[in-house]
Phi, psi and omega in degrees: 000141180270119187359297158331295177290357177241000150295309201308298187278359158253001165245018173224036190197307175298292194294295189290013150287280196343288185321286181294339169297312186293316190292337179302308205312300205288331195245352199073201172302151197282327194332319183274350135096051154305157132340298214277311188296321173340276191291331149335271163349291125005265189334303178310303202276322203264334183243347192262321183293026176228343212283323162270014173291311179303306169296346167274324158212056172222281173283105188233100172260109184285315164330308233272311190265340149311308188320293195313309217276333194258340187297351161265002181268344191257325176275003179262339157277336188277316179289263184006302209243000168261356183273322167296333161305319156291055097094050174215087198276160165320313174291330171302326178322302218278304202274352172294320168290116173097000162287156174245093215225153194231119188262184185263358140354289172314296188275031178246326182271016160289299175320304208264350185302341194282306154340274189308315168295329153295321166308301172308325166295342195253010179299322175265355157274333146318317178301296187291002179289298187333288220282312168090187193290336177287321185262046171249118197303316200306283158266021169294320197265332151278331158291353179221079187281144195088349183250075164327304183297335181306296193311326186272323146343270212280004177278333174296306190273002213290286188276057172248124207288182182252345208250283175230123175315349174280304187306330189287313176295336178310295190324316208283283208285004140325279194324303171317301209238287204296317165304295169340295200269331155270047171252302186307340166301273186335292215276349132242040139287345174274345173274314175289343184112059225207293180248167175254157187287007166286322196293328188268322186327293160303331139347267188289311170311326208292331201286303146319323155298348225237282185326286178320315199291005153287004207018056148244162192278275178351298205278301163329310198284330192281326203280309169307313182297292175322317155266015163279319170304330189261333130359276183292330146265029154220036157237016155065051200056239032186099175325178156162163177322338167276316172309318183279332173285323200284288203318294169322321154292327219252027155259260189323291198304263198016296212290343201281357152322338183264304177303350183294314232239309177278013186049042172258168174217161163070235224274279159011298178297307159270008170290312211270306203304310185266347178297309184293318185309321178265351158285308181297354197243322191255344180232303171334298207298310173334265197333293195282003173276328179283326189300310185304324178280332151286350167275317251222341162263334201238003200230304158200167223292161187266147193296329161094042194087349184321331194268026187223133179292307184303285171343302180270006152296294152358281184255039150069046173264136158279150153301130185248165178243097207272323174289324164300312143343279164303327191310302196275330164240036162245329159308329196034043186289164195229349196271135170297132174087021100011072175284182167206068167324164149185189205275189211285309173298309184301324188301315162325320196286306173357301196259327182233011182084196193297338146292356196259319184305301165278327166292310152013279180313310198302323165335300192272350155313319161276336155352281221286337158285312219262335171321289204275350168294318192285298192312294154331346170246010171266154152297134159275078197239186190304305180275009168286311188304293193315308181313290154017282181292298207300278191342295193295022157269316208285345157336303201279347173266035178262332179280341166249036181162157173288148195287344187307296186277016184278299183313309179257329195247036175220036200353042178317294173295296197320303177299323156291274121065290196316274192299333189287330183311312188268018174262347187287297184289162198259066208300307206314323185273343189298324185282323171254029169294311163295305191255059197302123192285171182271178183272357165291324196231066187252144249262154195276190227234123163118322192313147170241165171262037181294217176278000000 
């Protein structure tokens, strides 16, 4: 064997057993979906397995693959060995996952779904009244199957309303945040029995159309996944059909969005479909997380907090848009409004070079501690489970995005936040002043009134 082939097989066969071995040891079985196992996972499929293909023959950053090689050893000892300091071992982990508790929080926002649900349905017949059918990408991409470029035009602008600047915002944080996280409600209360499945049903398509009609891939695939993960944690772990139909749509229907965008049909479509779908999930984050370490090493100087609005308030910087950056000049690219995302460390490397790398991790190291400590002490009601599901999805875009906006407009941070906020207040008398529950739905036998 040559020197190579015995890289090759300690970095795609040795380490990452090493890697998964620890992670069982230190957070426990993956079934339970700790944080910490999350972000392992993650970590392995969207960024590690590709990256040294890529440095051998696209990039050869020596940062960039020490980076990829040394950021799971540092978070599996600093998490590993910081949750037993606080004093929360693998077993709590262990013994947290899959309780289920139904609180009167839960029948009180049972009561209002009806409310809510309708909103969420007619939320994409607004859109399209807004935009109308000409500004819509979606169907622009089916009467012009192949004009890709067209399409990124009006997908950059998509969600800006004609109508009121508020409605633009409804659009941007729906999309994001407000579907994900009432689907992921909705579905358990639909496990419990709580609603019927025409009412989710009606739901989720509205969520999905919504989605689509952006031609975008990513909010679909987040949405689908998000019940399918609160599915599955709220059945107590336990697979099961619903878990597995969601989880594989909230992969597959997305990617079919690409023979759309490449003008393909028949067998030519789903071949581009599943080829792009495993490039864009194993190669894509790898890459442009490589692309950042080749502007910032060899093309220009590091921003130096710029790529944070506070931050370069902070150290007295103008603000970059880093994604935007790369797009127009290491790309030299031409459609306005042109990102080039990556993951949470490259942007760090952006701003401080390899020190930025490691505290970067050292962040998210604490993220990931302060996550599963939290998770774990929550009551597990419905709308503990929905937060949950939504976070660990929302997990996997640190790797595809800067953490800044991961923490809030993917509510990594936000969303816990959320709940400490509605754990303060005083839901029960506010709520049922207005939203008295009926004797129909009255808190079960067992119920606690907590949070």
């Amino acid at each position: 064997m040559s020197i190579q082939d015995i890289l090759a097989f300690l970095y795609y066969i040795v380490n990452p057993v090493i890697m998964l071995w620890l992670t069982r040891l230190l957070f426990g079985p993956y079934k339970k979906l700790s944080f910490p196992t999350i972000f392992m996972v993650g970590y392995i499929v969207l960024i590690y397995l590709q990256a040294f293909s890529i440095y051998q023959h696209e990039i050869r950053n020596v940062h960039y693959i020490i980076s990829v090689i040394c950021i799971p050893y540092i978070v599996l000892f600093v998490v590993g060995f910081g949750l037993p300091v606080l004093g929360h071992s693998f077993r709590d982990i262990e013994c947290s996952f899959g309780k289920v508790s139904m609180t009167y929080r839960d029948v009180v926002f049972t009561n209002i779904t009806p409310l809510l649900s309708v909103l969420f349905v007619l939320l994409p017949f607004v859109f399209v009244f807004d935009k109308g059918a000409s500004g819509i990408a979606f169907f622009f991409l089916i009467d012009n199957p192949g004009q890709s470029t067209e399409t990124m035009f009006l997908r950059i602008g998509g969600l800006t309303s004609n109508i009121n600047p508020i409605l633009s915002v409804a659009y941007a944080y729906n999309r994001a945040l407000g579907y994900p996280v009432y689907i992921a409600f909705i579905t358990t209360l639909l496990v419990r029995k709580r609603i019927s499945v025409s009412h989710y049903l009606a739901v989720i398509l509205a969520g999905a159309l919504f989605s689509l009609f952006t031609a975008a891939k990513a909010p679909l695939a987040v949405i689908l996944l998000c019940a399918g993960l609160s599915f599955y944690m709220s059945n107590r772990g336990k697979l099961s059909t619903p878990v597995i139909v969601l989880g594989v749509g909230g992969m597959l229907v997305p990617a079919f969005i690409y023979p759309l965008l490449f003008g393909l049909h028949g067998s030519a479509a789903v071949q581009s479909a599943f080829e792009n779908l495993i490039r864009r999930v194993t190669w894509v984050p790898s890459q442009t997380s490589a692309v950042y370490f080749d502007a910032f090493t060899n093309y220009f100087p590091h921003l130096c907090g710029a790529s944070n609005r506070f931050v370069s308030l902070v150290v007295g910087t103008d603000y970059i848009n880093v994604a935007s950056f790369i797009y127009d000049n290491y790309y030299n690219a031409t459609i306005p409004g042109g990102l080039v995302n990556a993951s949470y460390f490259a942007t760090f490397y952006a701003d401080w070079g390899m020190p930025g790398v490691f505290l970067g991790t050292l962040a998210v190291c604490a993220c990931l501690i302060w996550l599963q400590i939290f998770f774990d002490r929550w009551n597990t009601d419905a709308v503990g489970i929905a937060v949950r599901a939504t976070i660990s999805v929302a997990l996997m875009y640190i790797f595809m995005s800067n953490l800044y906006s991961v923490l809030l407009g993917r509510g990594l941070l936000s969303l816990p936040l959320l709940l400490v906020v509605l754990n303060r207040l005083p839901l029960r008398q506010m709520i049922t002043r207005f939203f008295p529950p009926t004797t129909t739905r009255s808190t079960p036998e067992g119920c606690h009134a907590g949070s």
